[in-house]
C-alpha positions in Angstrom: 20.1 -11.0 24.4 17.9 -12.6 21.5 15.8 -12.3 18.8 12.5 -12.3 20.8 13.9 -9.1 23.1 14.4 -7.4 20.5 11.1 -8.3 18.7 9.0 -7.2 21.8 11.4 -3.8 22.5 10.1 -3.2 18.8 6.6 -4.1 18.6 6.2 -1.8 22.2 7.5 1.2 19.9 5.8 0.4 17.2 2.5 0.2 18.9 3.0 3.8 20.2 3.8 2.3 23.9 1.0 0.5 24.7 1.9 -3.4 26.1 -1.3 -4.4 25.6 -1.3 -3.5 21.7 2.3 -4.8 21.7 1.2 -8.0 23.2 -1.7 -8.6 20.9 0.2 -7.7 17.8 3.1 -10.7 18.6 0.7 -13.3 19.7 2.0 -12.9 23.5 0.9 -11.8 27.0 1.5 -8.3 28.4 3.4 -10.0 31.7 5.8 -12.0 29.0 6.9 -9.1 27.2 7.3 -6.7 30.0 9.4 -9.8 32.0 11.6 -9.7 28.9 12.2 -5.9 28.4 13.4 -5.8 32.1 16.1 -9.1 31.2 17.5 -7.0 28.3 17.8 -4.1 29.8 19.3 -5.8 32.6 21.6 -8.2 30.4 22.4 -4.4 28.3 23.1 -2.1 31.5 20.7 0.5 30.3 17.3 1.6 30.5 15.5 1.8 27.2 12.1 2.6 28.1 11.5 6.0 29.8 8.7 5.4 32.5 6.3 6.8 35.2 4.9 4.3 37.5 3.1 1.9 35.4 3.2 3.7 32.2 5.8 4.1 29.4 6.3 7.1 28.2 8.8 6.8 25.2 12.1 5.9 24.4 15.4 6.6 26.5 18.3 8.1 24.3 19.6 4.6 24.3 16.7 3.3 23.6 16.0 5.0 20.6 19.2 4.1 19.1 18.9 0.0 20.3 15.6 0.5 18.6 17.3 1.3 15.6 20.2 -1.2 15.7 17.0 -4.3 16.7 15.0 -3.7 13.6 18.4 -4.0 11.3 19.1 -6.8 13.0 15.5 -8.5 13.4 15.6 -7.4 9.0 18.2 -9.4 8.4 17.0 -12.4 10.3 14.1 -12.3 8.0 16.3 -12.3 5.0 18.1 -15.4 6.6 14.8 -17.2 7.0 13.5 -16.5 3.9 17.1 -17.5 2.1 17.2 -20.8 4.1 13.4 -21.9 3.4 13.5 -21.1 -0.3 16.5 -23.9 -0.2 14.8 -26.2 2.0 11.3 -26.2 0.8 12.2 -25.3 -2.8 8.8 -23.0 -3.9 6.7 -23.0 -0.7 6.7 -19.8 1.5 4.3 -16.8 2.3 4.1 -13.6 0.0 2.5 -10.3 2.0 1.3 -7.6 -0.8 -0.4 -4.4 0.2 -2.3 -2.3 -1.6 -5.4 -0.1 -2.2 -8.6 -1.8 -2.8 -8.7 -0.1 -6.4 -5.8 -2.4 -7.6 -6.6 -5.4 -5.0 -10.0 -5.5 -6.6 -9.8 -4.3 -10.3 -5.7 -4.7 -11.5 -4.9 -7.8 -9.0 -7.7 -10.7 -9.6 -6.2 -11.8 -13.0 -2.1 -11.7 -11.5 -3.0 -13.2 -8.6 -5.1 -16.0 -10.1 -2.4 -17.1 -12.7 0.5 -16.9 -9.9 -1.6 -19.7 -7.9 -1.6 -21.6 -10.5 2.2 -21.6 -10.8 3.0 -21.4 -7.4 0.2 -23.6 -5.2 2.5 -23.8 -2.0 2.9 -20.3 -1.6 0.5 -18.5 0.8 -0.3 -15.4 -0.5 -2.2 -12.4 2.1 -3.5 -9.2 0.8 -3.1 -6.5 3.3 -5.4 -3.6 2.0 -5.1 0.2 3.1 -4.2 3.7 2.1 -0.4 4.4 0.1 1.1 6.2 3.7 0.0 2.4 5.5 1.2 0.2 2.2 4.7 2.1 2.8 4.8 1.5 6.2 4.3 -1.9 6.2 6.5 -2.7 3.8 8.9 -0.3 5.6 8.3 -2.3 9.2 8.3 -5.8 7.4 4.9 -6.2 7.5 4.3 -6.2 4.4 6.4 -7.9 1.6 5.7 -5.8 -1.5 3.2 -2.9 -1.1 1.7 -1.8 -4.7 0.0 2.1 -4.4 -1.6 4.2 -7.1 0.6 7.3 -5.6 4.2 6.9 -4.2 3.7 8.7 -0.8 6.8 10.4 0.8 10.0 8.5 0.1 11.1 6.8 3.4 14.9 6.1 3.3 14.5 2.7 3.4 11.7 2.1 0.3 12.1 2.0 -3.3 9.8 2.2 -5.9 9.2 1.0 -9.3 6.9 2.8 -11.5 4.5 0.4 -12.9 1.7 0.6 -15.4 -0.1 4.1 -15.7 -4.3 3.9 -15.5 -6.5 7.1 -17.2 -9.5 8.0 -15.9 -12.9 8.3 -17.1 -15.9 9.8 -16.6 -18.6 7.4 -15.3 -22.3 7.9 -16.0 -25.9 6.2 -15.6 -27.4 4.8 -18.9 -28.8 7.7 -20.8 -27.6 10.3 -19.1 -27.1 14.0 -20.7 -23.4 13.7 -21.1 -22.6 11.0 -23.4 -24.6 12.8 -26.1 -21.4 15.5 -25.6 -19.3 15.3 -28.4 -16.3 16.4 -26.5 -16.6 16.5 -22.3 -15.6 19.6 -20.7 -15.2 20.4 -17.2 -18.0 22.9 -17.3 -20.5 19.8 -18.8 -19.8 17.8 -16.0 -20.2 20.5 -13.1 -23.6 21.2 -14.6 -24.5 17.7 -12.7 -23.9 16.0 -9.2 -20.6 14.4 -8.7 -20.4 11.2 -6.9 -16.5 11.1 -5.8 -13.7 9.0 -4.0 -12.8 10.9 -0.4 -11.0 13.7 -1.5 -8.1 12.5 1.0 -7.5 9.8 -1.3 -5.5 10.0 -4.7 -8.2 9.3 -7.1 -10.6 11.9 -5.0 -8.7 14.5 -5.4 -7.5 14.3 -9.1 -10.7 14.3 -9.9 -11.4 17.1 -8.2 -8.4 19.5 -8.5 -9.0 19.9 -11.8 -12.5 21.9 -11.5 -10.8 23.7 -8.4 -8.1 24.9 -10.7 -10.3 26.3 -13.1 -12.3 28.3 -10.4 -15.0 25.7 -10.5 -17.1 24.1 -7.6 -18.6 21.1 -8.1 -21.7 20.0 -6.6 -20.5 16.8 -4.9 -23.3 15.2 -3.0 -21.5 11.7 -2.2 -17.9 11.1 -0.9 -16.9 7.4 -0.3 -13.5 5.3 0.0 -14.2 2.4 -2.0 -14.8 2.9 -6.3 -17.9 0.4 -5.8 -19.8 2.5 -3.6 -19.3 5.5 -5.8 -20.8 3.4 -8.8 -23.4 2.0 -6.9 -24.7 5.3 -6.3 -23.8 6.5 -9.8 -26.2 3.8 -10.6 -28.7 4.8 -8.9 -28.9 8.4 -10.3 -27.3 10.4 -7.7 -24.5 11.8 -10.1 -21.5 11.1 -12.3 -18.1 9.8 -10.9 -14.8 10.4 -11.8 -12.6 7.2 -11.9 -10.3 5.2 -13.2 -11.2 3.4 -16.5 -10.0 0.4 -15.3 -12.8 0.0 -12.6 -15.4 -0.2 -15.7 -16.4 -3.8 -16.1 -19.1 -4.0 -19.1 -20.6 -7.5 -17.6 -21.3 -6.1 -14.3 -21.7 -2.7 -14.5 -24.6 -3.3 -16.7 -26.4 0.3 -16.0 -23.4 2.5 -16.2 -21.6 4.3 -19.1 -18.0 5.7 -19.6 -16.7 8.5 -21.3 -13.0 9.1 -22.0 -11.3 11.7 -19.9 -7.7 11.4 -20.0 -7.6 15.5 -21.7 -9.5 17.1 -17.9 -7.6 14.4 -16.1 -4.5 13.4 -14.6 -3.9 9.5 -14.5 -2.1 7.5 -12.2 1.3 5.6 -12.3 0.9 2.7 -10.3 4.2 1.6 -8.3 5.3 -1.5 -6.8 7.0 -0.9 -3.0 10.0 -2.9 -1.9 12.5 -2.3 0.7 15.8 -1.8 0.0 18.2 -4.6 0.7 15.0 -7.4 1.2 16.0 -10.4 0.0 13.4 -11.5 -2.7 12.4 -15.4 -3.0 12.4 -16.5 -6.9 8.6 -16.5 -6.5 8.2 -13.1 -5.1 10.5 -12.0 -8.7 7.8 -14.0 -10.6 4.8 -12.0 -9.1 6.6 -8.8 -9.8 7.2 -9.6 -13.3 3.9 -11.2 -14.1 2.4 -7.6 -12.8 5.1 -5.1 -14.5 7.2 -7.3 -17.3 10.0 -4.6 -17.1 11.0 -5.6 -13.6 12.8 -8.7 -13.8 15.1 -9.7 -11.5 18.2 -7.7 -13.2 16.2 -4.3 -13.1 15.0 -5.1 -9.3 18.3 -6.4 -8.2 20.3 -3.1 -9.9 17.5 -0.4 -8.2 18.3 -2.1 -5.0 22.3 -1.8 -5.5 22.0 1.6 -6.3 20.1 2.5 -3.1 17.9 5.3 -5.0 14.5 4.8 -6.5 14.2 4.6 -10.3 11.2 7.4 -9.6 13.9 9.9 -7.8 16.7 8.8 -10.6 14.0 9.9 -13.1 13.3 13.3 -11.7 
C-alpha cells in the first residue's frame, strides 16, 4: 500500500467517480490510476469501488470507510512535509488562500503585498470561489487557509476565526437624488433601480432582505457576482447598489458616491478558515496575524486544541 493508492482512491471520490476527472486533477493518466486501484484492492482483500462494467458507481461499504481512514492519513503526511520543509528550507514553502473576490480584490492587495516583502521564497496562490467551495477546500487540503465573508455550515473538521467586520453602504452615481437625503431610508432607495450582487451570494442578499422584510420589492434590474460589475453599471446610470464600503475606492471610482448604511443594513464578519489539527508553518501564523492581529499563534494554536470554533464557543 502507499501514499499514491491512497491519493488516487481519493481524488476518484472526490471527483464524483469519474477517472478521467480524477486523472486530470493528480497530474496522471486514467490507465495509471485504475492499474493502482486494482493493486490495493488486491494488496487489501477487498473491493472498494462498487462497479458495472466499465463504470464506477460509488463506494463499497469498505470503501467508504478506507476512504475515510486514506484522507487522515494522506492529512498527516502533509503536516509531515510541511514540518520537515520548514526545517530544511527555513522560510520557503507554498501558502494556498481562498476566498471571495470581494476580499481577494478589495481587503487582500495591501496583506498580501507587505507579506511578499517579508517572505519572498514563499509562493503564495489565490484560489477564488464562493464560502461553501473556500470550506471545502480547505476541508480537502486544497486549500491552506480559506478567508469568507459568511462562515457557511460548520464541517467537523473546520474552524473559524471571526475576523474584521465590514458595513455596507449605499452606492450612487454622481448627483444622484439620494445623497441630497438627509437620512436614507429603505423606502428612498426603492424609489430607484437597484443594481445588486446575485442574491445567492452573502452580500446580494443582505442587501436585499432588508426591503423584503419590510414588505418592500425593489426594482432590481441588474444581478451580477462580482462588486465591479455592479459599479460599472452603477456608473453608468442604471441604479444604486448596495455594498460593502470597503469596495469604495475614491481614486478609481471617480463617478460614484457613497452613503452610509450600516442603520438598513446588516454587515459582514469576515472569518479566516483553517482545519483543525493542520500544522501551520511560521509564515502561514505571520499572514494570519498581519490580516487579524488578534490571532497569533497562542489564540490559533488554543482554538485548535479545543476542537470547537471560537464562532460556536461564542454562541
Amino acid at each position: 500500500m502507499t501514499l499514491q493508492q491512497l491519493r488516487y482512491l481519493c481524488g476518484i471520490a472526490r471527483e464524483g467517480f469519474s477517472v478521467s476527472r480524477a486523472a486530470h486533477a493528480l497530474g496522471t493518466s486514467q490507465p495509471a490510476i485504475s492499474k493502482q486501484i486494482r493493486v490495493l484492492e488486491s494488496e487489501l482483500g477487498v473491493d472498494l469501488l462498487m462497479r458495472k462494467r466499465n463504470r464506477i458507481l460509488g463506494l463499497t461499504g469498505a470503501g467508504h470507510a478506507v476512504v475515510e481512514a486514506a484522507q487522515r492519513t494522506l492529512w498527516e503526511a502533509d503536516n509531515l512535509q510541511r514540518i520537515t520543509a520548514e526545517f530544511a528550507h527555513k522560510g520557503a514553502g507554498r501558502l494556498v488562500i481562498a476566498t471571495t473576490h470581494m476580499y481577494a480584490r478589495y481587503v487582500l492587495r495591501p496583506v498580501i503585498k507587505d507579506f511578499i516583502k517579508d517572505h519572498g521564497d514563499v509562493q503564495l496562490v489565490l484560489r477564488q470561489g464562493i464560502p461553501t467551495a473556500i470550506a471545502q477546500w480547505v476541508a480537502s487540503g486544497e486549500a491552506d487557509i480559506g478567508i469568507s465573508g459568511r462562515a457557511p455550515a460548520i464541517l467537523e473538521e473546520l474552524m473559524f476565526l471571526p475576523s474584521t467586520t465590514f458595513e455596507r453602504s449605499v452606492f450612487a452615481p454622481a448627483r444622484h437624488p439620494l445623497l441630497k437625503e438627509k437620512r436614507l431610508t429603505l423606502r428612498s432607495i426603492a424609489r430607484f433601480p437597484i443594481v445588486t450582487l446575485d442574491p445567492d451570494l452573502e452580500g446580494g442578499h443582505k442587501a436585499l432582505d432588508p426591503f423584503g422584510a419590510a414588505g418592500m420589492t425593489p426594482n432590481i434590474v441588474l444581478s451580477a457576482i462580482d462588486a465591479d460589475v455592479v459599479k460599472a453599471y452603477v456608473e453608468l446610470g442604471l441604479g444604486v447598489a448596495i455594498l460593502l464600503a470597503v469596495a469604495y475606492e475614491p481614486e478609481r471610482d471617480r463617478g460614484l458616491r457613497v452613503i452610509k448604511a450600516a442603520h438598513l443594513f446588516e454587515g459582514t464578519t469576515s472569518h479566516i478558515v483553517l482545519r483543525h489539527g493542520k500544522y501551520l508553518p511560521g509564515y502561514m501564523h505571520d499572514f494570519i496575524a498581519r490580516l487579524a492581529p488578534r490571532w497569533d499563534r497562542g489564540a490559533i494554536e488554543s482554538a485548535m486544541r479545543a476542537k470547537t470554533s471560537p464562532r460556536e464557543r461564542a454562541g
